[in-house]
NUSEDO-843790 format. One record per residue (C-alpha): residue number from 1; x, y, z; chain; residue in one letter. Coordinates in nm, 3 decimals, m for minus. Layout:
# NUSEDO-843790
num:NUM	u:X	v:Y	w:Z	chaine:A	residu:a
...
//
This chain:
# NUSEDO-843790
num:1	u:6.874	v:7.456	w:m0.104	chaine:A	residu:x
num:2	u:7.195	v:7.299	w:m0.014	chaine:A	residu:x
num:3	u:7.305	v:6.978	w:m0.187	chaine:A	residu:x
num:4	u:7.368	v:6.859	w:0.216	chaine:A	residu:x
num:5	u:6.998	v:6.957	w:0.271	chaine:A	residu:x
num:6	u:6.873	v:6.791	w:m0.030	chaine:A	residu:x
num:7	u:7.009	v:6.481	w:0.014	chaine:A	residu:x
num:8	u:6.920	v:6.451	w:0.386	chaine:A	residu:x
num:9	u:6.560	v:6.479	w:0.257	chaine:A	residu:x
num:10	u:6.587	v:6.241	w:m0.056	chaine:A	residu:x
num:11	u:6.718	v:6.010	w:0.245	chaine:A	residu:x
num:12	u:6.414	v:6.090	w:0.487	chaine:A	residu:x
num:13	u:6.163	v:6.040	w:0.175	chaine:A	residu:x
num:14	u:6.318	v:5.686	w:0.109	chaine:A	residu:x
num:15	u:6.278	v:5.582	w:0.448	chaine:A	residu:x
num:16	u:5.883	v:5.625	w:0.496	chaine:A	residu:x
num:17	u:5.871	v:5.499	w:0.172	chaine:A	residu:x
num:18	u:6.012	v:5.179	w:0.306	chaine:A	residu:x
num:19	u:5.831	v:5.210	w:0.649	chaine:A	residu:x
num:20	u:5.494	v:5.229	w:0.447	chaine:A	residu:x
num:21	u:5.561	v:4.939	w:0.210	chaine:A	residu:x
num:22	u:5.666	v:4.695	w:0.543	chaine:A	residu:x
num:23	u:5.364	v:4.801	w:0.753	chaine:A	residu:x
num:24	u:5.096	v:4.486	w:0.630	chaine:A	residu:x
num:25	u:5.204	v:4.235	w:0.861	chaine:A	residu:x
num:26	u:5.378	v:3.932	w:0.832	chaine:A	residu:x
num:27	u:5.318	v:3.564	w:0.872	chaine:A	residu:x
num:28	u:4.954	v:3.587	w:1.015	chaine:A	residu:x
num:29	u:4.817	v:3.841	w:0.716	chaine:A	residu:x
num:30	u:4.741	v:4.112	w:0.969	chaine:A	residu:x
num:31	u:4.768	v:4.419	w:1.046	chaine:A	residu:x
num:32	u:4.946	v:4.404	w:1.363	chaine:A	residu:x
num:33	u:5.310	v:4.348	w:1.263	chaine:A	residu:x
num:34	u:5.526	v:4.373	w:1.593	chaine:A	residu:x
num:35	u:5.727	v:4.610	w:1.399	chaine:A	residu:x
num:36	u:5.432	v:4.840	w:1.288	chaine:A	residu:x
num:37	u:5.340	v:4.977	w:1.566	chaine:A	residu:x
num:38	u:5.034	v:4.881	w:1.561	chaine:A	residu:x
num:39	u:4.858	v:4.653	w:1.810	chaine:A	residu:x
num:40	u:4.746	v:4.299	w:1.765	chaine:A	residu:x
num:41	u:4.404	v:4.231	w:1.652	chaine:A	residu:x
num:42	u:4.221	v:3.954	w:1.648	chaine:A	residu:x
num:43	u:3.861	v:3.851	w:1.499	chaine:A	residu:x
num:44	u:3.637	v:3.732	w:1.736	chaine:A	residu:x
num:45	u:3.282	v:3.553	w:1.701	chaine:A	residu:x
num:46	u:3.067	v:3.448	w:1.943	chaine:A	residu:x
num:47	u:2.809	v:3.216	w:1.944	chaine:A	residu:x
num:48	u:2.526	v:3.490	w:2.080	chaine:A	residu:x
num:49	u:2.375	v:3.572	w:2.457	chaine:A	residu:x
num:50	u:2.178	v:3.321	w:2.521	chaine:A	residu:x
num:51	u:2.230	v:3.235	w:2.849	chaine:A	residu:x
num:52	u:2.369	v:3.396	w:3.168	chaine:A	residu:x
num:53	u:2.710	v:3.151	w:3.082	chaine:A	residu:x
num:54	u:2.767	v:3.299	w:2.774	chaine:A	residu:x
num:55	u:2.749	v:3.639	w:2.881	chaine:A	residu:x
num:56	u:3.005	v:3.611	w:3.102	chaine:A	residu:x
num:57	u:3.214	v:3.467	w:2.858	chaine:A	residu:x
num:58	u:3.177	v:3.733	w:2.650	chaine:A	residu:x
num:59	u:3.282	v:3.972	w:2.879	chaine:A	residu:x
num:60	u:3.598	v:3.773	w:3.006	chaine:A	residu:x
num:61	u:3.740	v:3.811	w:2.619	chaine:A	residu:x
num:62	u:3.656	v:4.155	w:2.577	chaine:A	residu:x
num:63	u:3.788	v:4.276	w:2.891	chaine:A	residu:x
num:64	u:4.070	v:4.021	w:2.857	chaine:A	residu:x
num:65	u:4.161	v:4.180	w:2.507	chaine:A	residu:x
num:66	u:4.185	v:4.526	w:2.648	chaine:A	residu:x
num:67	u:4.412	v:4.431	w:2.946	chaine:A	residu:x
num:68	u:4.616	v:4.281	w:2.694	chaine:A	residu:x
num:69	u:4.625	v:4.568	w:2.433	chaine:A	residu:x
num:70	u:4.452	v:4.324	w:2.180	chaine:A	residu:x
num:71	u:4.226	v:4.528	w:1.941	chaine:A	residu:x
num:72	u:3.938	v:4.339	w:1.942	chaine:A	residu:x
num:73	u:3.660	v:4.282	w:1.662	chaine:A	residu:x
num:74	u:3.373	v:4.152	w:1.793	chaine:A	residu:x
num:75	u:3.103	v:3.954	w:1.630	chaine:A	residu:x
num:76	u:2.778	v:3.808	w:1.729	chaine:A	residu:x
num:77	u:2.629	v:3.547	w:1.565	chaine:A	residu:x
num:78	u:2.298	v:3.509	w:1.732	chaine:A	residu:x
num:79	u:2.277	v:3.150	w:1.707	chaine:A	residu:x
num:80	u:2.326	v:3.100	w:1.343	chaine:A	residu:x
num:81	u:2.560	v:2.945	w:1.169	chaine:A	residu:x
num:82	u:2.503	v:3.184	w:0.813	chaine:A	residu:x
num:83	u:2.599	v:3.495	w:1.057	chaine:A	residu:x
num:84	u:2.937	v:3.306	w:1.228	chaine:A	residu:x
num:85	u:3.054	v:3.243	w:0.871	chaine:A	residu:x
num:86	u:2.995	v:3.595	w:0.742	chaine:A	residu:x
num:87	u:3.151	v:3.728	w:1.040	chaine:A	residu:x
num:88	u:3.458	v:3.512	w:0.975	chaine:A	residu:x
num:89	u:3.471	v:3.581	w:0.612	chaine:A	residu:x
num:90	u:3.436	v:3.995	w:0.761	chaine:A	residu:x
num:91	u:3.726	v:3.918	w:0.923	chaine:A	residu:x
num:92	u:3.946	v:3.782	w:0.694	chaine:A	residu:x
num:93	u:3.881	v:4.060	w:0.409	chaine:A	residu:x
num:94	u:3.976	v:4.302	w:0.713	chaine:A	residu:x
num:95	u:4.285	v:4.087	w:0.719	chaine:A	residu:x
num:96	u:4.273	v:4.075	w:1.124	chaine:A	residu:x
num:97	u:4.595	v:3.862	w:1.287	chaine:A	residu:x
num:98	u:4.404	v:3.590	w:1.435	chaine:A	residu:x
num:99	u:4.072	v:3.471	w:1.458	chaine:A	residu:x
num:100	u:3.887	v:3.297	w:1.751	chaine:A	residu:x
num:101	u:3.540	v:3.170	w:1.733	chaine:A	residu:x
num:102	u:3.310	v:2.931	w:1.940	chaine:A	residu:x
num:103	u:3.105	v:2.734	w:1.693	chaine:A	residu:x
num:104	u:2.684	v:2.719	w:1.668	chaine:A	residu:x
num:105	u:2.738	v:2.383	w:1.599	chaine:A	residu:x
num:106	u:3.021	v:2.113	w:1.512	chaine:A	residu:x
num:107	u:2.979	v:2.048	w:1.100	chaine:A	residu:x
num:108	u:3.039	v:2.254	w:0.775	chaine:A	residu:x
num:109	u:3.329	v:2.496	w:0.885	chaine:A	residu:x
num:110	u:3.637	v:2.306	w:0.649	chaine:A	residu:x
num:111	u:3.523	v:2.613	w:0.350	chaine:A	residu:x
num:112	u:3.537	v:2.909	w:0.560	chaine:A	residu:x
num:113	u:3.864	v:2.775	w:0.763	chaine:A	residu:x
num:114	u:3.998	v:2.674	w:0.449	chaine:A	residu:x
num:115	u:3.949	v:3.069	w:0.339	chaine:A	residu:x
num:116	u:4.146	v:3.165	w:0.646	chaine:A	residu:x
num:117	u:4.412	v:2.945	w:0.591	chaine:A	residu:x
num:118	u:4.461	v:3.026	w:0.240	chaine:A	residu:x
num:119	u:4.482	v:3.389	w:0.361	chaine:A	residu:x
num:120	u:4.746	v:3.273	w:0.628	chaine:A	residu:x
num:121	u:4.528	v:3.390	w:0.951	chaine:A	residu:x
num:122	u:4.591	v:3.102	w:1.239	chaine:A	residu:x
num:123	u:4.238	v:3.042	w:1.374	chaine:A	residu:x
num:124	u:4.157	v:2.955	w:1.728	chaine:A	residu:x
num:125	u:3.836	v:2.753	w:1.863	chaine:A	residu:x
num:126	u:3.708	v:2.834	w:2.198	chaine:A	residu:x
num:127	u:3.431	v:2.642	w:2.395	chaine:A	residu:x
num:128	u:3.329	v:2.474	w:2.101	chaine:A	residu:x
num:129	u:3.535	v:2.211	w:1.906	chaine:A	residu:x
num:130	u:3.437	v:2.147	w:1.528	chaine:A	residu:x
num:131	u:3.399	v:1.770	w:1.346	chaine:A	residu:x
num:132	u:3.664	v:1.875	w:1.096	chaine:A	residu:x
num:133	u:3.880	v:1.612	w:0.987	chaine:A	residu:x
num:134	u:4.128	v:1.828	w:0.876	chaine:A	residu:x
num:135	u:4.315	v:1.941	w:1.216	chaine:A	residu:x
num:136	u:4.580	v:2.205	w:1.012	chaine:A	residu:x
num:137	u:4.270	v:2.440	w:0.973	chaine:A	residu:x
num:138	u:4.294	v:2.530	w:1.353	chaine:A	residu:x
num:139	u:4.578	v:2.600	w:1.546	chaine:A	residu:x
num:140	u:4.409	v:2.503	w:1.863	chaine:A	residu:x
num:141	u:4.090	v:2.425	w:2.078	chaine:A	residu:x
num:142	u:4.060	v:2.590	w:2.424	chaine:A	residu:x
num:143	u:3.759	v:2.484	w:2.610	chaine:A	residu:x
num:144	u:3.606	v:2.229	w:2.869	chaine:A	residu:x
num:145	u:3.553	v:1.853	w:2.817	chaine:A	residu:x
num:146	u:3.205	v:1.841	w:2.757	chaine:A	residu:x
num:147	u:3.193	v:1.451	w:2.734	chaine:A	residu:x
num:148	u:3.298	v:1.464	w:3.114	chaine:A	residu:x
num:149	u:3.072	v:1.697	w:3.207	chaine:A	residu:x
num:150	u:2.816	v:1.490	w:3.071	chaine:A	residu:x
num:151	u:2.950	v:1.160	w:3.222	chaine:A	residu:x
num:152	u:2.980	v:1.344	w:3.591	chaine:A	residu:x
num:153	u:2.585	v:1.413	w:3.579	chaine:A	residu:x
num:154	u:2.561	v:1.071	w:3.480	chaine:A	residu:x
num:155	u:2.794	v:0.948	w:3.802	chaine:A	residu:x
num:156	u:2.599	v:1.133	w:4.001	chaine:A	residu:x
num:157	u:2.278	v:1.007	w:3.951	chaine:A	residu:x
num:158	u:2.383	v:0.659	w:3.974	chaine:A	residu:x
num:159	u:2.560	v:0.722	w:4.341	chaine:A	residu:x
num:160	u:2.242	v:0.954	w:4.426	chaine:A	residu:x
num:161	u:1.988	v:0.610	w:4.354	chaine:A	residu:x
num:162	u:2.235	v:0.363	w:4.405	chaine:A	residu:x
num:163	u:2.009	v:0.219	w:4.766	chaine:A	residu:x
num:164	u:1.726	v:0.263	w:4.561	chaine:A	residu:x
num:165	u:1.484	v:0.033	w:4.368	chaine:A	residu:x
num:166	u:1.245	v:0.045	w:4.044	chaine:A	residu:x
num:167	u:1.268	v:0.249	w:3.749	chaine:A	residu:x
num:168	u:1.401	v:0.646	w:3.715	chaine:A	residu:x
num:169	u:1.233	v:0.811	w:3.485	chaine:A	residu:x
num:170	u:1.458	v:1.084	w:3.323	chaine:A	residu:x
num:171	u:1.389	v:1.397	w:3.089	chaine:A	residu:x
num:172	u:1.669	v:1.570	w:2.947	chaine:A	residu:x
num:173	u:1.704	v:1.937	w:2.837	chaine:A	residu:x
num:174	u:1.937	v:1.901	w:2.521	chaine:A	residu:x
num:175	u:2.141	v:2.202	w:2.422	chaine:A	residu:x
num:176	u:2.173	v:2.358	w:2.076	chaine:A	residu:x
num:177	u:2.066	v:2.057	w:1.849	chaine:A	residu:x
num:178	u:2.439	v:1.985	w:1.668	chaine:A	residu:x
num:179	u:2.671	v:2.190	w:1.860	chaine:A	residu:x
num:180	u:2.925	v:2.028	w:2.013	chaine:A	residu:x
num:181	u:2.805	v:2.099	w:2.434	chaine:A	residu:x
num:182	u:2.484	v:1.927	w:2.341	chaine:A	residu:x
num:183	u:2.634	v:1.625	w:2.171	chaine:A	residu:x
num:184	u:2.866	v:1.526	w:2.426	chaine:A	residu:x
num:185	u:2.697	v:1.606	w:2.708	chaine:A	residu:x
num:186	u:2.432	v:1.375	w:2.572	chaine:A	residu:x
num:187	u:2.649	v:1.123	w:2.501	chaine:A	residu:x
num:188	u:2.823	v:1.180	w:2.834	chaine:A	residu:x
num:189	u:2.554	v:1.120	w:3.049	chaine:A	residu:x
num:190	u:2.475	v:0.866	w:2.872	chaine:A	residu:x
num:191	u:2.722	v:0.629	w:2.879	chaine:A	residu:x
num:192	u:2.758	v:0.651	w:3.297	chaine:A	residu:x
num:193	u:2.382	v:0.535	w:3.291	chaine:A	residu:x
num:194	u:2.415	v:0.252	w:3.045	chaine:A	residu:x
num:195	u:2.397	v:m0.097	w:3.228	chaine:A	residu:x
num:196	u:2.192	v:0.048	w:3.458	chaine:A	residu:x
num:197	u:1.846	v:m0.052	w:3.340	chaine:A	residu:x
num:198	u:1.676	v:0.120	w:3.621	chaine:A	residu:x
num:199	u:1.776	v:0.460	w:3.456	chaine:A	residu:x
num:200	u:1.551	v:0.538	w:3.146	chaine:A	residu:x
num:201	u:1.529	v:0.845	w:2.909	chaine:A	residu:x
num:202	u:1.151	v:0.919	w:2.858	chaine:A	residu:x
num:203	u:1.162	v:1.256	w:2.677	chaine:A	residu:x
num:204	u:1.455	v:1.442	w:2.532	chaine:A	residu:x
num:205	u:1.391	v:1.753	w:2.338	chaine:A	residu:x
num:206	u:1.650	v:2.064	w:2.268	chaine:A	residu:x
num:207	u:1.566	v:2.385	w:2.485	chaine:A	residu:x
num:208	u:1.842	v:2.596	w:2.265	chaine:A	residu:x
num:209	u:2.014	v:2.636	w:2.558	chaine:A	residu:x
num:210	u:1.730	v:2.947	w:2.644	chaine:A	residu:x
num:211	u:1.542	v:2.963	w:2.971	chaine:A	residu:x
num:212	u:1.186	v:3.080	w:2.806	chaine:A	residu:x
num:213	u:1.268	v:2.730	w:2.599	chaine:A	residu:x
num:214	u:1.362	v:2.510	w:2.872	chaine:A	residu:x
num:215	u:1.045	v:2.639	w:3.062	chaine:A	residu:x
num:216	u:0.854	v:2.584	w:2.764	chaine:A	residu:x
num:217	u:0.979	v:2.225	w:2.686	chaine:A	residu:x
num:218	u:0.963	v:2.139	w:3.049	chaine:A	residu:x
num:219	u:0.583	v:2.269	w:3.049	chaine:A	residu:x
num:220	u:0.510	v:1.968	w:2.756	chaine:A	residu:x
num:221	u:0.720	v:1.712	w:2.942	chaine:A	residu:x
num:222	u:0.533	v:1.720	w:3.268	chaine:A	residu:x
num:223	u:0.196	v:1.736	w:3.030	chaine:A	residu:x
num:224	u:0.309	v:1.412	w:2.837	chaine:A	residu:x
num:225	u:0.462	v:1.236	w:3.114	chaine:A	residu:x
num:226	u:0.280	v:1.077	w:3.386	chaine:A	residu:x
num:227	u:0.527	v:0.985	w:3.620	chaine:A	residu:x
num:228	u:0.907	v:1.158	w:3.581	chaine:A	residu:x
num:229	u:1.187	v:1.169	w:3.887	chaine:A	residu:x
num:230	u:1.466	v:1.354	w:3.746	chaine:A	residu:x
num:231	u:1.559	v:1.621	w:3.495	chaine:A	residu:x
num:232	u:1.899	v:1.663	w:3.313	chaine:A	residu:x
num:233	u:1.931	v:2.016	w:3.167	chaine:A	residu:x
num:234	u:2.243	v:2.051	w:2.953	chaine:A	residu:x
num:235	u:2.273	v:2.384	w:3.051	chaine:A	residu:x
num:236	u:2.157	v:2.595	w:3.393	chaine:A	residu:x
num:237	u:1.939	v:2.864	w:3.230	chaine:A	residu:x
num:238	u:1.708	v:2.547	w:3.082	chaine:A	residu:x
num:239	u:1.711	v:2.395	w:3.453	chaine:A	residu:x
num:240	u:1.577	v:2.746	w:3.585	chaine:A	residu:x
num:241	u:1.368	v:2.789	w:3.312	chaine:A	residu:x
num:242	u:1.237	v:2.439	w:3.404	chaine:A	residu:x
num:243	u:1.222	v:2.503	w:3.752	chaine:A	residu:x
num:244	u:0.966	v:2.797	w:3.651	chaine:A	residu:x
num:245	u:0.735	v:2.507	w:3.480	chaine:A	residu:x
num:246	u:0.751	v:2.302	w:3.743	chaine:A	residu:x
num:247	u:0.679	v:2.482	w:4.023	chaine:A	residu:x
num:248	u:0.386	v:2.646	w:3.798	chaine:A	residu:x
num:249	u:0.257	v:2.240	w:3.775	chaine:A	residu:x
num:250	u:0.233	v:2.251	w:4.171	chaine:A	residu:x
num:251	u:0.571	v:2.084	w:4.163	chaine:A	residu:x
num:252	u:0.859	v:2.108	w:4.446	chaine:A	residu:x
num:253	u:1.183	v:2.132	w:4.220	chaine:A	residu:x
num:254	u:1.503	v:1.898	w:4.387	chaine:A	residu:x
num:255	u:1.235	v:1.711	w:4.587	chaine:A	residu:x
num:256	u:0.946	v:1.624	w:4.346	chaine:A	residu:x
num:257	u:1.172	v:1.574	w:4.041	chaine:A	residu:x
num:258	u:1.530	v:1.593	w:4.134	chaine:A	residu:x
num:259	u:1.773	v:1.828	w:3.905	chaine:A	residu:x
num:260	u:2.115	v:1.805	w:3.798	chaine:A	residu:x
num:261	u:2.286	v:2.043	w:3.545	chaine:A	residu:x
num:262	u:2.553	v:2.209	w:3.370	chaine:A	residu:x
num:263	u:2.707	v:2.554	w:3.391	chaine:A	residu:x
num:264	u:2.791	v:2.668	w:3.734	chaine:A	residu:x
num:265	u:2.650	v:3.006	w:3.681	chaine:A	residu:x
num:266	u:2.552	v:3.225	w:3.969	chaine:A	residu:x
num:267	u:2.154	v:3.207	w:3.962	chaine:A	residu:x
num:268	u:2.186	v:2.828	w:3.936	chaine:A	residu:x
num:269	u:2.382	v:2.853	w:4.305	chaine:A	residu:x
num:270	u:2.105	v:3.076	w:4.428	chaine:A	residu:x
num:271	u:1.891	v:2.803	w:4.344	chaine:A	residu:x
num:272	u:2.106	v:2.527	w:4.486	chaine:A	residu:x
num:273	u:2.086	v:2.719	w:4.792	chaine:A	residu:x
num:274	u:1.703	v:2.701	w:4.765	chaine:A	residu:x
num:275	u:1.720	v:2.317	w:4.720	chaine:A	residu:x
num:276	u:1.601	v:2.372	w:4.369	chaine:A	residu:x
num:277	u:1.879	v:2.212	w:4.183	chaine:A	residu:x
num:278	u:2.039	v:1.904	w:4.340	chaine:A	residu:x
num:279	u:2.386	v:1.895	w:4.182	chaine:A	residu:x
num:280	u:2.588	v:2.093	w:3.891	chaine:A	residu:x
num:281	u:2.874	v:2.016	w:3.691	chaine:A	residu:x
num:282	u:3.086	v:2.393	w:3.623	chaine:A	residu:x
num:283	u:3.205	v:2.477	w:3.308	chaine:A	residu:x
num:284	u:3.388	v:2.767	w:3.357	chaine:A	residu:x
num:285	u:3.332	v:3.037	w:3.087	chaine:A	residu:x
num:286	u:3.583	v:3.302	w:3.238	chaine:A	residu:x
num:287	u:3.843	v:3.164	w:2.915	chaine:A	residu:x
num:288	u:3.936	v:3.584	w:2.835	chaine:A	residu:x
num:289	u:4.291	v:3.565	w:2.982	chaine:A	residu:x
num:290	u:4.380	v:3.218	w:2.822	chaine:A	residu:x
num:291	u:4.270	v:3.269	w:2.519	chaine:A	residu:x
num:292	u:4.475	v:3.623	w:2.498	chaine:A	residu:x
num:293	u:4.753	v:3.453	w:2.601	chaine:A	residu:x
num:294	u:4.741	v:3.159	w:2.294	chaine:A	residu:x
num:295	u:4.667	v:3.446	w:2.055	chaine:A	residu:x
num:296	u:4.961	v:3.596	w:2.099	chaine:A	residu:x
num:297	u:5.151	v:3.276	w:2.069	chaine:A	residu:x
num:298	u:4.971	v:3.172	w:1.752	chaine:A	residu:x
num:299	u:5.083	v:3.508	w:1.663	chaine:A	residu:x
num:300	u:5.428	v:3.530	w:1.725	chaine:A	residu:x
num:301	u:5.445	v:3.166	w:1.555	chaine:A	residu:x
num:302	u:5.475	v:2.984	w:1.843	chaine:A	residu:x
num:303	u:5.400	v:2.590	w:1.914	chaine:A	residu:x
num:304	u:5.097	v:2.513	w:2.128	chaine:A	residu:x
num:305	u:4.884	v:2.232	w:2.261	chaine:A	residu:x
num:306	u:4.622	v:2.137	w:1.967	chaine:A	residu:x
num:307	u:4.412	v:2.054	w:2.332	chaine:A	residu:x
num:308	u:4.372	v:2.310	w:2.608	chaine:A	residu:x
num:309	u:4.130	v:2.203	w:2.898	chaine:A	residu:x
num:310	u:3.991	v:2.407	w:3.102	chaine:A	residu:x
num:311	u:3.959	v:2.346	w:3.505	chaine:A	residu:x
num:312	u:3.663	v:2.273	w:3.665	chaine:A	residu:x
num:313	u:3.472	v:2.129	w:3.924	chaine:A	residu:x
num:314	u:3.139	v:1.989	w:4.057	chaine:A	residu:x
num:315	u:2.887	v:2.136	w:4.356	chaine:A	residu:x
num:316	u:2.652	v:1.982	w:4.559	chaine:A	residu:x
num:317	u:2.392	v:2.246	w:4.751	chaine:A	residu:x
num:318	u:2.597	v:2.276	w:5.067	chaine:A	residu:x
num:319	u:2.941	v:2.360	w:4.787	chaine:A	residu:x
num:320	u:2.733	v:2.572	w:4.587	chaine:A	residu:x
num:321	u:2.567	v:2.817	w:4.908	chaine:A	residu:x
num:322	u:2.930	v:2.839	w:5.017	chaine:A	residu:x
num:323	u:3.064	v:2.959	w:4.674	chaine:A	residu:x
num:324	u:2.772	v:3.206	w:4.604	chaine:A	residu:x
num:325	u:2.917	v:3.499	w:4.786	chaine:A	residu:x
num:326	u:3.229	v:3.496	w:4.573	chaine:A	residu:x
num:327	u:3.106	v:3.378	w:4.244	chaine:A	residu:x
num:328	u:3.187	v:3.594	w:3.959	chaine:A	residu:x
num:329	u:2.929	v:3.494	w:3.695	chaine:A	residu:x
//
């Protein structure tokens, strides 16, 4: 062999050597260098599928991700808490770029998010916020403004009895007990009815967000409670699941015991259009294409809003039979 030749591969040696050695990633302690070659990826667990809403969600990120040549790892937590950790700590040892998650519920995160920190991987919260007091464990929160949603239901039913006289009696379909939808839709609500002693609460029990639970919990409330006029279901699979127990009781759902809920989803228009469910407050869960696009501006190192809001709106029957044609989830 030449000495020309030899040296040209002593060069070509030293070079992969070097291209091998710069290929873990940079700032955010993946994989997914923008000089590697490789493609972004990004952690990703979701709360479970436990309602027509989230299911849709979970197919705006993943078909988001792949538009957007994100390799996506996907995690489902099923509800718990235990699993969403794990999942997070998964993702971390696979030393992903960024993580996104929607929490189960709003308290104990600061020790995992702490981990990810430590390990320099920006993390993301979608839908869900968390009660952590320490904000530099998140680099942002994309999701709706659940206290509003709540308070709109609320504003509703005052306007909706506001010629009226004597006392509404009012059941309410909690969400998730702890997670953050449930709390501030609760609270929500709440506070648009206070000062108005007319309004009163006379059951509230989680339904988990399930329909077989809202039917369930529905089925005890019209056994325990002689007299009620309205239900507020924090979520529309526990309204339909409701509906189910009430029309079972010999009950006329939106007439008998007027409905308002919270979702938007497409089986709660069907049954707007049926004059099932009075009025519903959206919360869009189509957040795939935003949330792509903040990934890969937590990536790149890039300032964003601790507070992105999603838009949204409100139906009435006549809105929702309108929208049904075109609605996507």
């Amino acid at each position: 062999m030449s000495k020309r030749a030899a040296a040209a591969l002593a060069a070509g040696a030293m070079v992969l050597t070097l291209t091998a050695c710069g290929s873990g990633g940079g700032g955010g302690g993946g994989s997914a260098d923008k000089g590697s070659g490789h493609k972004l990826v990004l952690g990703f667990s979701q709360v479970g599928a436990e309602s027509g809403w989230r299911t849709a969600n979970t197919k705006s990120v993943q078909e988001a991700a792949k538009k957007a040549g994100i390799e996506l790892k996907f995690s489902d937590a099923q509800q718990k808490q235990e699993n969403q950790i794990k999942a997070i700590r998964s993702f971390i040892q696979q030393k992903v770029d960024v993580i996104a998650f929607s929490p189960v519920v709003e308290s104990g995160w600061d020790t995992v998010l702490k981990e990810a920190k430590d390990a320099h991987i920006p993390v993301v919260l979608t839908d869900r916020a968390v009660d952590s007091k320490d904000e530099s464990l998140y680099a942002s929160f994309l999701g709706s403004d659940f206290v509003a949603e709540g308070k709109a239901a609320g504003d509703w039913l005052v306007k909706e009895y506001a010629a009226g006289s004597g006392d509404v009696n009012i059941v309410q379909l909690e969400g998730t007990t702890g997670s953050a939808p449930a709390n501030d839709r609760k609270s929500g609500f709440a506070d648009a009815v206070k000062g108005q002693s007319r309004f009163k609460v006379v059951a509230s029990q989680t339904g988990d967000f399930t329909r077989a639970k809202g039917k369930e919990v529905m089925q005890a409330f019209l056994k325990s409670q002689p007299k009620i006029d309205v239900l507020y279901a924090h979520n529309d699979d526990m309204a339909l699941g409701a509906i189910q127990a009430i029309e079972e009781a010999g009950k006329k759902p939106g007439t008998d015991i007027k409905i308002v809920s919270v979702d938007g989803v497409k089986d709660a228009f069907t049954a707007m259009s049926q004059g099932k469910i009075n009025y519903d407050v959206e919360c869009n869960p189509l957040l795939g294409d935003q949330l792509m696009d903040l990934v890969k501006k937590v990536k790149a190192g890039e300032q964003v809003p601790r507070r992105i809001k999603t838009e949204e709106g409100t139906f009435t029957p006549e809105q929702a039979t309108a929208a049904l044609p075109n609605r996507q989830y």
